[in-house]
C-alpha positions as CSV (number, residue, x, y, z in Angstrom):
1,X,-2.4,41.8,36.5
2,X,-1.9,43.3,32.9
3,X,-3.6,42.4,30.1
4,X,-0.4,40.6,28.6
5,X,-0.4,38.5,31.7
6,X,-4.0,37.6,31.6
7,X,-3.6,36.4,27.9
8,X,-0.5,34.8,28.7
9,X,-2.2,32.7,31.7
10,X,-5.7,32.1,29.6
11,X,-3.6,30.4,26.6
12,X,-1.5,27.9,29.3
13,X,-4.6,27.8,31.1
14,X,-6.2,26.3,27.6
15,X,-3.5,24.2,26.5
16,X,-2.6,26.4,23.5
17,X,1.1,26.2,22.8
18,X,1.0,22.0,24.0
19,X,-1.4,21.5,21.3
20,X,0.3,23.7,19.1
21,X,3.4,21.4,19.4
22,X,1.3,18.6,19.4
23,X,-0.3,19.5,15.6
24,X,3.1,20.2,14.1
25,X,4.4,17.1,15.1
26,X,1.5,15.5,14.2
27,X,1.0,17.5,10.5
28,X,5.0,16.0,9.9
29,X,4.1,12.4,10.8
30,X,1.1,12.4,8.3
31,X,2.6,14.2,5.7
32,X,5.6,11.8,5.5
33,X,3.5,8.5,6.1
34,X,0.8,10.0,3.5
35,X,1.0,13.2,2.0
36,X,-1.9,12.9,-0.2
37,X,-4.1,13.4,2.8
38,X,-4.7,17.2,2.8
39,X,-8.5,17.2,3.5
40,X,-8.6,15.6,7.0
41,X,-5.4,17.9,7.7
42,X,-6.9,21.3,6.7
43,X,-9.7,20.3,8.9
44,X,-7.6,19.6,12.3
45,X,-5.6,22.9,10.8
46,X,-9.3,25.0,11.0
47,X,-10.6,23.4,14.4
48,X,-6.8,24.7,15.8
49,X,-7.3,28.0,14.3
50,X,-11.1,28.9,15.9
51,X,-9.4,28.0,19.1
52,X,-6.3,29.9,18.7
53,X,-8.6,32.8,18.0
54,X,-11.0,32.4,20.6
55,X,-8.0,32.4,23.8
56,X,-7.5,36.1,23.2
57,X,-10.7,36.2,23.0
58,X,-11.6,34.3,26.2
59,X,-8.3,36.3,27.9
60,X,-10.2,39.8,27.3
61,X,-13.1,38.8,28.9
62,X,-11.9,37.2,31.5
63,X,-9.3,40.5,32.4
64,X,-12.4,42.3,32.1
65,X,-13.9,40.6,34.5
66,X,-10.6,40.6,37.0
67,X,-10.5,37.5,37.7
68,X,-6.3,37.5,37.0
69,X,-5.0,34.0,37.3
70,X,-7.4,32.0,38.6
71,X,-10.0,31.2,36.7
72,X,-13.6,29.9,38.1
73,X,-16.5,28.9,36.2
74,X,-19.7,29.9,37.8
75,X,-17.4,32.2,40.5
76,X,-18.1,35.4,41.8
77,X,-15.9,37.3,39.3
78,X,-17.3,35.0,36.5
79,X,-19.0,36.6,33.7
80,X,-21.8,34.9,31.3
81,X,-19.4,36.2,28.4
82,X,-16.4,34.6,29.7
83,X,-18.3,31.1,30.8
84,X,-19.5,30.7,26.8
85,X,-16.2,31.4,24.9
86,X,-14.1,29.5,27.7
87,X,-16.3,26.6,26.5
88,X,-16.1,26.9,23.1
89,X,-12.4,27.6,23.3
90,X,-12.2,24.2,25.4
91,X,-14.6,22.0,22.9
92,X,-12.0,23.0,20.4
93,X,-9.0,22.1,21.9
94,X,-10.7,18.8,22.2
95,X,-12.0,18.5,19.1
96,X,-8.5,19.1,17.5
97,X,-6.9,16.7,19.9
98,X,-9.0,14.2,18.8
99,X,-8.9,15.0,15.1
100,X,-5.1,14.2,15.6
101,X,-5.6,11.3,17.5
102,X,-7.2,10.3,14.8
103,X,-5.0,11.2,11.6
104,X,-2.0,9.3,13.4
105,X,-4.4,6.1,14.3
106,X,-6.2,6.2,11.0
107,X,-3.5,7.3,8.3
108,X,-0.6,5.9,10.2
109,X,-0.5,2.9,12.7
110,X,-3.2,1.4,11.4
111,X,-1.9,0.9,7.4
112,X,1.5,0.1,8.6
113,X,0.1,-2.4,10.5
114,X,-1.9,-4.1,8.0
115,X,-5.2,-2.9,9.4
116,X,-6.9,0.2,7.0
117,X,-10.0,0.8,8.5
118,X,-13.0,2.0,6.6
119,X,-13.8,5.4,6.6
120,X,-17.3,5.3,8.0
121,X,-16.0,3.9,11.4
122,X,-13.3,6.4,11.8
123,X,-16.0,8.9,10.6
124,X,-18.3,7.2,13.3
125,X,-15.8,6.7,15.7
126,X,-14.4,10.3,15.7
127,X,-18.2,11.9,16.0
128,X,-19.0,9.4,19.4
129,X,-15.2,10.9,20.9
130,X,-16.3,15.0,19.9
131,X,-19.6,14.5,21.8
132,X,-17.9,12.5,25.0
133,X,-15.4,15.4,24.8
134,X,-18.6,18.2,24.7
135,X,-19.9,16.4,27.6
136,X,-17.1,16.0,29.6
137,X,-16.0,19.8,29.0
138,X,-19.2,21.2,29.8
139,X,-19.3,19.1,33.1
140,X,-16.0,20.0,33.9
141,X,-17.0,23.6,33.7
142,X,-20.3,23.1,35.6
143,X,-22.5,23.7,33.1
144,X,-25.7,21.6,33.5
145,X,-26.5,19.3,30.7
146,X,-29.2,17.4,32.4
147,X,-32.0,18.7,30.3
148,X,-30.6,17.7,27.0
149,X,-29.4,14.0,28.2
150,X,-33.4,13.8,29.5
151,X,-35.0,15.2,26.3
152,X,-32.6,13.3,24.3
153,X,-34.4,10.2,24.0
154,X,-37.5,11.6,23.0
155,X,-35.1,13.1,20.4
156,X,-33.9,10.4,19.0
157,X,-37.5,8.8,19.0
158,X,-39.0,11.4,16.6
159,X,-35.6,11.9,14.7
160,X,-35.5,7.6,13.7
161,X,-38.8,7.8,13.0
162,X,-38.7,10.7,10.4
163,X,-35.3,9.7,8.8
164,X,-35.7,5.5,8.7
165,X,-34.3,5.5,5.0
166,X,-31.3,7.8,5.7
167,X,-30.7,5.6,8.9
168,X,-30.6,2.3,6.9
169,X,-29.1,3.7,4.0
170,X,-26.0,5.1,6.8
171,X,-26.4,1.4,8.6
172,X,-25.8,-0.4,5.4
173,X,-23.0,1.7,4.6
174,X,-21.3,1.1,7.9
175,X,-22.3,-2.7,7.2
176,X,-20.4,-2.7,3.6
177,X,-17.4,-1.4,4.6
178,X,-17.2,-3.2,7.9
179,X,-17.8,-6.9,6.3
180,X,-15.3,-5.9,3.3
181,X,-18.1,-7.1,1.6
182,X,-17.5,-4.3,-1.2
183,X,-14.7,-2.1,-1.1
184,X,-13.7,1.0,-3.2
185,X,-11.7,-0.2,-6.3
186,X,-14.2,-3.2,-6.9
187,X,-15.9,-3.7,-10.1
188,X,-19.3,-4.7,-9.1
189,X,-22.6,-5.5,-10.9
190,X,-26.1,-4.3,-9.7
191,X,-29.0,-5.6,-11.9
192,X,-28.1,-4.3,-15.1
193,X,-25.4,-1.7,-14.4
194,X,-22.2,-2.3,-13.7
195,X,-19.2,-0.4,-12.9
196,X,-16.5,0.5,-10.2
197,X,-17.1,1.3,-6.5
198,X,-15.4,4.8,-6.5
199,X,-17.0,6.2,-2.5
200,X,-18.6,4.9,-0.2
201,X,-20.2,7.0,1.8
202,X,-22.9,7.3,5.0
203,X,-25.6,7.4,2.6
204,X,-25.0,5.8,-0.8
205,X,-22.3,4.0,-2.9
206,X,-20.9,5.2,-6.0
207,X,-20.1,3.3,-9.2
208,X,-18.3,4.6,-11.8
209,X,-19.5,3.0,-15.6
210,X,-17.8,2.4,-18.7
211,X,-19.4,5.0,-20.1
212,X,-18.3,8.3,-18.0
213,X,-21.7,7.7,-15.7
214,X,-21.9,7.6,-11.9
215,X,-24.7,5.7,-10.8
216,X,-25.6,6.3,-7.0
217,X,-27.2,3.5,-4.8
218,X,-28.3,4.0,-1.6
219,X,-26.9,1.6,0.9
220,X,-29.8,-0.1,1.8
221,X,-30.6,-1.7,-1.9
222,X,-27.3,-2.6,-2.0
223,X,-27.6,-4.6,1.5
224,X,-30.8,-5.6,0.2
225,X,-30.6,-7.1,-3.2
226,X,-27.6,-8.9,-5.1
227,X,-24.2,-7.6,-6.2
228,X,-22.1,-9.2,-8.0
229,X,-18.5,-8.9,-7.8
230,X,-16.2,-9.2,-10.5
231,X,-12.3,-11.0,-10.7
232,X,-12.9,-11.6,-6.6
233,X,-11.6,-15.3,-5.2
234,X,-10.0,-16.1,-2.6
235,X,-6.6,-16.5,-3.1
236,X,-6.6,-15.7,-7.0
237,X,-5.3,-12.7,-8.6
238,X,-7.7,-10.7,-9.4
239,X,-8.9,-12.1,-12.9
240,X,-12.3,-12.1,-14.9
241,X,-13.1,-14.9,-17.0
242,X,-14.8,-13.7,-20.6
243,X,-16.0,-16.3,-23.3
244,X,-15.9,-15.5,-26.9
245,X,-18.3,-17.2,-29.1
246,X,-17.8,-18.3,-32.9
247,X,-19.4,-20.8,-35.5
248,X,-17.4,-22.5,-38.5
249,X,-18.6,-25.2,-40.8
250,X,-17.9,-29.2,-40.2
251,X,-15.7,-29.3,-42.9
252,X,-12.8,-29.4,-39.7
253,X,-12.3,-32.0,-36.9
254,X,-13.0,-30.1,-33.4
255,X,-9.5,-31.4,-32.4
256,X,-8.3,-29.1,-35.4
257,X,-10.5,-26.0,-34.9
258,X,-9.4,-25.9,-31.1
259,X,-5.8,-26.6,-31.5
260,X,-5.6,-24.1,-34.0
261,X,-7.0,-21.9,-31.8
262,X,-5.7,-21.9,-28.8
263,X,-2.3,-22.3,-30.6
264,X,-2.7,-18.7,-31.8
265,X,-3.9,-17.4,-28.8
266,X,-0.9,-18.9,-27.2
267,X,1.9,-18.2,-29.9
268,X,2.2,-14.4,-28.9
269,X,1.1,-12.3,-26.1
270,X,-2.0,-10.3,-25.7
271,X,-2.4,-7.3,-23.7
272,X,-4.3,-7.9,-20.4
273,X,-4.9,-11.7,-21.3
274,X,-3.5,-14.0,-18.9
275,X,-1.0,-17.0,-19.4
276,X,-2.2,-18.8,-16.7
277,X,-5.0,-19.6,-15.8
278,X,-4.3,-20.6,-20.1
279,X,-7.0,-19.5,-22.6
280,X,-9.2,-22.1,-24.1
281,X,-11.1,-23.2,-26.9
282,X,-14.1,-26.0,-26.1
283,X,-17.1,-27.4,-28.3
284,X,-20.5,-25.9,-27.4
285,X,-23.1,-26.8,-29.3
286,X,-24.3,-28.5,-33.0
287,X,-26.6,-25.9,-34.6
288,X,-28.3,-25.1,-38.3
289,X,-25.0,-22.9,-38.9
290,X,-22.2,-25.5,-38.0
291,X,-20.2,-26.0,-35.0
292,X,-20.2,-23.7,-32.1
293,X,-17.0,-23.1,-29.9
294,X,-16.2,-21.2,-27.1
295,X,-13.2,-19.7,-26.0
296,X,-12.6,-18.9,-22.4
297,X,-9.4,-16.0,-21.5
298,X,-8.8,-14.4,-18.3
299,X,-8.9,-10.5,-18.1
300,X,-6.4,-9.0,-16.0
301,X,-7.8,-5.5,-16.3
302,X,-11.7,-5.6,-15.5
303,X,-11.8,-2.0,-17.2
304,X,-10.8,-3.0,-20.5
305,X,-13.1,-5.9,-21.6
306,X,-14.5,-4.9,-25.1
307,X,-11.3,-3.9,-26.6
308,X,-9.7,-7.1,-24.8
309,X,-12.1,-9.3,-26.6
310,X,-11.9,-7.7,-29.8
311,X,-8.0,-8.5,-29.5
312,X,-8.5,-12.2,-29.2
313,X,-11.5,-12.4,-32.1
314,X,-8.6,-11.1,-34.2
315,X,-6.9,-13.7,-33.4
316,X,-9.5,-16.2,-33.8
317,X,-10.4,-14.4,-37.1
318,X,-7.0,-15.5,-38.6
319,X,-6.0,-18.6,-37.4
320,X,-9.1,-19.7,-38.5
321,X,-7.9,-18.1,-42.2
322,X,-5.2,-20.5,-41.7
323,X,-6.9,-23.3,-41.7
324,X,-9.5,-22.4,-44.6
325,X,-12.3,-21.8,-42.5
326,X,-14.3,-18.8,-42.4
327,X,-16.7,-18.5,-39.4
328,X,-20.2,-19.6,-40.1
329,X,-23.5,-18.3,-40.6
330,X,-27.1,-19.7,-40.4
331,X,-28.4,-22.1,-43.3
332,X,-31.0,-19.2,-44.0
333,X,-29.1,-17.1,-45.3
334,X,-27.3,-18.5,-49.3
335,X,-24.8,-16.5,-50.7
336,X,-24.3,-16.9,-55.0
337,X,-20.9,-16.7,-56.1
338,X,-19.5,-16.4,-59.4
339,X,-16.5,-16.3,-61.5
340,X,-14.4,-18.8,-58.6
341,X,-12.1,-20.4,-61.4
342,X,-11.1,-16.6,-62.7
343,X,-10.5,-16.2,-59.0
344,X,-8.6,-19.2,-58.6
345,X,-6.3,-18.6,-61.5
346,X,-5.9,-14.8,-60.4
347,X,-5.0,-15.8,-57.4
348,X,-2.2,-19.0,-58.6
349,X,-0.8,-15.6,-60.8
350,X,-0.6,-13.6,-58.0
351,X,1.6,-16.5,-56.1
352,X,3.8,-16.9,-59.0
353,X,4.7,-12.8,-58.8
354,X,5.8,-13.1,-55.6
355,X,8.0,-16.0,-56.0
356,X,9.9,-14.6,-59.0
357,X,10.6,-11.5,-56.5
358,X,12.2,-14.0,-54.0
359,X,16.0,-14.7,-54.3
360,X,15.3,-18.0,-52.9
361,X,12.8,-19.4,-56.1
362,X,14.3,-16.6,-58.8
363,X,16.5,-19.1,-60.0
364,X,13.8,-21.2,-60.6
365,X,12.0,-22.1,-64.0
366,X,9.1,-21.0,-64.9
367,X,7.3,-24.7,-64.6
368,X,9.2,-25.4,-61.1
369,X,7.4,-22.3,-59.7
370,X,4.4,-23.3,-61.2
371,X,4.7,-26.4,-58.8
372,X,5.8,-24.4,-55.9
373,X,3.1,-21.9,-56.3
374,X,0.3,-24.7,-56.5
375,X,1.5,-25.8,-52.9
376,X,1.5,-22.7,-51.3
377,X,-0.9,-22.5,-48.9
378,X,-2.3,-18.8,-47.3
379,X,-1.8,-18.3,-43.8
380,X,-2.6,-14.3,-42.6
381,X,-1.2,-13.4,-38.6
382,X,-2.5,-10.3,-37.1
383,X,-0.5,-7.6,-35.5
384,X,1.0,-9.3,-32.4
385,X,0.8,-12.6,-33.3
386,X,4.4,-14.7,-33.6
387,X,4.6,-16.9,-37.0
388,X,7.2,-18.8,-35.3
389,X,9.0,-19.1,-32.1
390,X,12.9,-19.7,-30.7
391,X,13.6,-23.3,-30.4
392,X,10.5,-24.9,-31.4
393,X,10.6,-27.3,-34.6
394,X,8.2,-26.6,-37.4
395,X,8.7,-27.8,-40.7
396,X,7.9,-25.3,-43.5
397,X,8.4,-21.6,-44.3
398,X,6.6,-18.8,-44.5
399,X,6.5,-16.4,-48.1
400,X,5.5,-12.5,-46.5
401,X,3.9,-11.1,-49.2
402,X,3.0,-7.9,-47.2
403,X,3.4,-6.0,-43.8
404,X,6.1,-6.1,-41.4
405,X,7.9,-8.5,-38.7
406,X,10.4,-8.0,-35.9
407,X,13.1,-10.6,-35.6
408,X,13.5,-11.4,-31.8
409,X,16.2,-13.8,-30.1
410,X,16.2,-14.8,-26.7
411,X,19.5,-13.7,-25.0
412,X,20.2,-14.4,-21.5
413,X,16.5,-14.8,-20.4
414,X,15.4,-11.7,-22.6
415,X,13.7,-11.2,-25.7
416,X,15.8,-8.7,-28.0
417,X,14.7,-7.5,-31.1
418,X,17.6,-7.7,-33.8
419,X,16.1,-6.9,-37.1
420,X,12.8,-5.5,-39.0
421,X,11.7,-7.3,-42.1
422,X,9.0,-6.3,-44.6
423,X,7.6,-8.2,-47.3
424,X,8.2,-9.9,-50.0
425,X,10.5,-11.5,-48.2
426,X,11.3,-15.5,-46.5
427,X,11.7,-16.4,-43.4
428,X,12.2,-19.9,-41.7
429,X,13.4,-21.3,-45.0
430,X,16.5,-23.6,-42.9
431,X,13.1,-25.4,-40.9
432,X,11.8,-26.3,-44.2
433,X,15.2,-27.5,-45.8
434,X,17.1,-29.2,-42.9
435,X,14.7,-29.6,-40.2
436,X,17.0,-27.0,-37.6
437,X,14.9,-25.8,-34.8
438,X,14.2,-22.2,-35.1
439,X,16.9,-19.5,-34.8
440,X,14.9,-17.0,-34.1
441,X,11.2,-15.3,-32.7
442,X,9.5,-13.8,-35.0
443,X,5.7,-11.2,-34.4
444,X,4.3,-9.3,-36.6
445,X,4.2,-5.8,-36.2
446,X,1.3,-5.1,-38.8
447,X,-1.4,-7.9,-40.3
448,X,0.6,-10.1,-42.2
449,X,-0.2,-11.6,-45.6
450,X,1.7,-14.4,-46.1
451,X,1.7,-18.1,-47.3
452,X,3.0,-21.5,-45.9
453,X,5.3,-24.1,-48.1
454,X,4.8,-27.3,-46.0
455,X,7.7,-29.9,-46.0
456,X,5.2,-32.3,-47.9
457,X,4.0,-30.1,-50.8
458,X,8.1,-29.3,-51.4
459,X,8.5,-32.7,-50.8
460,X,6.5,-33.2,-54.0
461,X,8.5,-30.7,-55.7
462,X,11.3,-32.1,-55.3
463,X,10.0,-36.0,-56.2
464,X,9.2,-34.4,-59.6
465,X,13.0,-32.7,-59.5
466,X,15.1,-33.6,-57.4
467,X,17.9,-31.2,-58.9
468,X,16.1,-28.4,-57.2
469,X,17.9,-30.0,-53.9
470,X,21.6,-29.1,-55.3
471,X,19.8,-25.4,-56.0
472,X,18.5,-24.4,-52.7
473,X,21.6,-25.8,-51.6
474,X,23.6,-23.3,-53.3
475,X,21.2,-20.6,-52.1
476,X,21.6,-21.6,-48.8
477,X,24.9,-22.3,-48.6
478,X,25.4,-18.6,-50.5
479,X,24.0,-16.6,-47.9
480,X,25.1,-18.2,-45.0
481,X,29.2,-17.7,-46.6
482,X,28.0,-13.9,-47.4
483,X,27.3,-13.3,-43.6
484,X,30.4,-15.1,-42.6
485,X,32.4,-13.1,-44.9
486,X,31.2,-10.0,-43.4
487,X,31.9,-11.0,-39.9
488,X,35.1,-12.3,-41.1
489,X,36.9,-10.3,-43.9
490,X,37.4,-13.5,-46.1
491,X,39.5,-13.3,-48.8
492,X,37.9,-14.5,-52.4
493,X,39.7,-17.6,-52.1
494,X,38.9,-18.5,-48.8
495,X,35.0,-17.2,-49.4
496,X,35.1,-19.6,-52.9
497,X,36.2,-22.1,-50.3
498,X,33.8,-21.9,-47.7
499,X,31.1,-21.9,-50.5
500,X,32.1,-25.5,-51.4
501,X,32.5,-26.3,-48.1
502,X,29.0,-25.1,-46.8
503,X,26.9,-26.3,-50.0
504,X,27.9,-30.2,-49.7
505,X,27.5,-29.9,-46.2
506,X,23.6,-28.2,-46.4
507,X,22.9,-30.3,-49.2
508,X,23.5,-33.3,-47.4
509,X,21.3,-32.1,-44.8
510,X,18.5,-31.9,-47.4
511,X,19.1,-35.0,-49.0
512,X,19.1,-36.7,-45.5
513,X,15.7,-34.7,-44.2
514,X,14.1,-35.5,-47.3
515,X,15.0,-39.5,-48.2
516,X,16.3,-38.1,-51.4
């Protein structure tokens, strides 16, 4: 028989081509299912590679040795040469077989079934099958592994005794990953450090901090001590509660202080706070500084908790400038001011600048601003915040003095933003005149600076001149004919019309909202 014909029989003889098929129909299948798993696949790829290399190999030696097509282990013709690499060759068929047994179990059935296993037990699970398929090999072959099943418990003996860390360190790591107990992805707390589970491997579990560290534990002081597990119950999303703590003065009811509050944290948005479970605000405590609240939010990304909480003291921050409240600080510490009527009157001159730069109140005289000014009352958002919302009811309007706004309407079930405004400009003035729910949403897109003109400080305004009714009638009325004359193409006639039309009809509204 020729050499040709001696390779030809050593590679069927091995199971080369079948396996060959085999691996390419198994490298498609994982490759579709899960095509991010190249490391396992280069491996089956190597183990395929030493045994496509060893059957030539194997063939030589055993034409050599003439033993043409049939092939005996421990025959006559049988040479020491031959008896090795047809074992290796063998273990490596094996070994690929089962290392493609286990990419379609492990990276295919088993996700689309619902069942991902941890990697430790198909790590586990793959090493028990390589050493059952050594055994069963070398058996096959004759070769006599008596001596190493004897001496192998004496082995072990010595090798658990030298290596009782790494064994319970590789014991807890099987452990973790078989109880779910911890699972890669989770943020987890260990005594002071905490982080997110990134590997879990034989030996040791890594977690992955805040600050760019990896901190290893070994297995067996995580099966050992307490961990902590964060935004983990059963059947919740995955949320972390965080409390925010702040102080304020008495000069507030609690039922004020929290409304406001949680009214603010409510009104808009905030990135990675949850809407339900709702935030909220609660009493705490009486102390030498005031009151002490607590607000409670639930984090939807564990990663981002300082920034998160910085968001909503922001939004503490200024709806508690809203209500004239600053937070408190201890009783210790006495701060001396001086100059607060020069302040005051700075500040009534700085209101009465922005109202003569407002078409609404430039009509005005110089004495009815006065009054209007002396109501006013400041009210800062932050970036984000909404000063008022689409259909709710709210009976003032607010004076921008600076920053920015986006006007949003709700159409068909979605927010759309129609407009930009930037102050001095103001908005939510048909609220404060008629009482009509608002048209519109609208969030800051800076801090704002702003005021508020309640309905009963206009109210008094308008006690001490009731004309100004017929005015902001006429300014009213003015812009709404403008827009419809746009829209419209009215003629002069028709707009002089409308004008009459629309001013009896909002100043009727005003008289009616008011008791004038």
């Amino acid at each position: 028989m020729s050499l040709l014909d001696t390779l030809w029989f050593e590679a069927f003889d091995d199971g080369t081509p079948w396996l060959g098929v085999a691996l390419l129909l198994t490298l498609t299948l994982t490759r579709a299912a899960v095509p991010k798993h190249l490391r396992r696949t280069r491996g089956t790829l190597v183990l395929y590679g030493c045994h496509v290399v060893l059957v030539p190999i194997a063939g030589w030696f055993r034409f050599k040795a003439g033993m043409g097509a049939v092939a005996v282990i421990g025959g006559p013709h049988a040479s020491a040469s031959y008896e090795a690499v047809r074992l290796a060759t063998l273990v490596l068929g094996a070994m690929t077989a089962i290392s493609m047994a286990g990419q379609v179990v492990f990276d295919v059935v088993l996700p689309r079934i619902r069942l991902p296993a941890p990697r430790i037990l198909r790590d586990l699970l793959t090493a028990a099958a390589s050493i059952v398929a050594v055994f069963a090999v070398a058996t096959r072959l004759g070769f006599n592994l008596s001596g190493i099943i004897a001496t192998s418990a004496v082995v072990t003996a010595v090798i658990g005794f030298s290596l009782q860390d790494t064994l319970g360190n590789i014991m807890g790591g099987l452990a973790l990953q078989m109880d779910n107990s911890i699972g890669v992805g989770d943020w987890v707390k260990v005594g002071d450090i905490s982080g997110k589970v990134t590997e879990i491997r034989w030996r040791y579990t890594a977690v992955e901090t805040r600050n760019w560290e990896t901190v290893i534990f070994p297995n067996s002081m995580l099966m050992k001590g307490q961990v902590v597990v964060f935004g983990r119950r059963v059947g919740q999303p995955p949320y972390w509660r965080r409390w925010i703590y702040f102080t304020v003065d008495a000069s507030r009811t609690p039922a004020e202080v929290t409304g406001a509050v949680v009214d603010a944290l409510k009104a808009a948005p905030i990135d990675r706070v949850a809407a339900d479970p709702p935030p909220q605000c609660i009493l705490m405590d009486f102390n030498d500084a005031g009151i002490k609240y607590a607000v409670r939010y639930w984090l939807t990304d564990i990663a981002v908790d300082d920034p998160t909480d910085a968001q909503v003291r922001v939004r503490i921050y200024f709806a508690l400038k809203r209500l004239g409240i600053q937070p408190s600080v201890t009783s210790q510490n006495v701060f001396m001011h001086d100059g607060s009527s020069s302040q005051a009157e700075d500040e009534h001159i700085k209101r009465l600048k922005v109202l003569e730069k407002l078409d609404l109140f430039a009509d005005l005289q110089a004495e009815e601003r006065d009054i209007i000014a002396k109501g006013l009352k400041y009210a800062p958002f932050a970036n984000g915040e909404a000063l008022t919302k689409q259909g709710n009811v709210a009976h003032w309007l607010y004076i921008i003095v600076a920053g920015e706004v986006s006007i949003r309407v709700n159409v068909d079930g979605a927010e759309r933003e129609v407009s930009k405004l930037r102050g001095p400009v103001v908005v939510g003035e048909m609220g404060l005149l008629t009482g009509d729910p608002r048209t519109a949403t609208i969030v800051g897109l800076t801090d704002i600076e702003c005021y508020r003109l309640d309905k009963a400080a206009f109210h008094t305004v308008l006690q001490i001149k009731p004309a100004l009714a017929q005015t902001f009638a006429e300014l009213l009325a003015r812009r709404r004919v403008e827009l419809i004359a746009v829209k419209e193409g009215l003629s002069a006639e028709a707009k002089a019309a409308r004008m009459k039309e629309n001013q009896s009809e909002v100043l009727g509204r005003i008289r009616d909202f008011f008791g004038l």
